[in-house]
N, C-alpha and C positions, 0 to 999 in steps of 0.2 A: 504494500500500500504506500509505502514512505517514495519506495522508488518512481510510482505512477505520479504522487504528487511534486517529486522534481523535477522529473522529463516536463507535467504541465505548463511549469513555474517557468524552465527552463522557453520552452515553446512559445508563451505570456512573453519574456522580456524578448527573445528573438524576433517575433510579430511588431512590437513595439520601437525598438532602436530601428528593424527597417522602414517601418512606415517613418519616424522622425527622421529619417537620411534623404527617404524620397520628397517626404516635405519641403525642407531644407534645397534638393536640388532644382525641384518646380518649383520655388519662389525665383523672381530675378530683383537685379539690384535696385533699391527704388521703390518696391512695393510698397513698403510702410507707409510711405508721405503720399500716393497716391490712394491711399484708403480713407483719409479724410475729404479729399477732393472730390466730391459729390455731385457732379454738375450731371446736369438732365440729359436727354440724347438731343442732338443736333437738331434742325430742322436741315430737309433735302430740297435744294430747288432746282427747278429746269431750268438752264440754260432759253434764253429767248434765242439765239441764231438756230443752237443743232438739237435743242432739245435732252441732251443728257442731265440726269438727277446728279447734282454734287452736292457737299457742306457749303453750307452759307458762309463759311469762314474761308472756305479757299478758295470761294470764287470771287467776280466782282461785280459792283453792283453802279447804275449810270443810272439817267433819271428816265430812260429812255425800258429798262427793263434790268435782268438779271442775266451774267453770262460768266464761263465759265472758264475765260481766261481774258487777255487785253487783246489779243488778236480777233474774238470776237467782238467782242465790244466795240471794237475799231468799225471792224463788218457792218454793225449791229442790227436790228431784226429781220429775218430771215421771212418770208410769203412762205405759207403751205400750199 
């Protein structure tokens, strides 16, 4: 009985130290400080020339519509 309850104990910390290694290697650097930065998801807009969905933050925005680089913008709206 004594030896069944070591081999278990034994098994218990072996399961344990590996999952805290695999933890440890799935984290990358930086996680921490990004676990309080909370920000909500994006909004997506269409491009006015070609019509492609991007982030509102990488695209750019004229008074003329919304597009998704300077080269359109330059273009700017497109006739369907």
């Amino acid at each position: 009985m004594r030896t069944i309850l070591i081999l278990i104990l034994v098994f218990i910390l072996y399961w344990w130290a590996r999952r805290a290694l695999a933890d440890r290697h799935r984290r990358k650097p930086g996680a921490h400080k990004r676990k309080g930065n909370k920000a909500g998801p994006e909004r997506m807009l269409a491009c006015a020339h070609c019509g492609v969905h991007i982030p509102e933050s990488e695209g750019v925005q004229d008074v003329s519509g919304f597009y998704c680089s300077d080269e359109h913008r330059r273009l700017g709206v497109r006739d369907r």
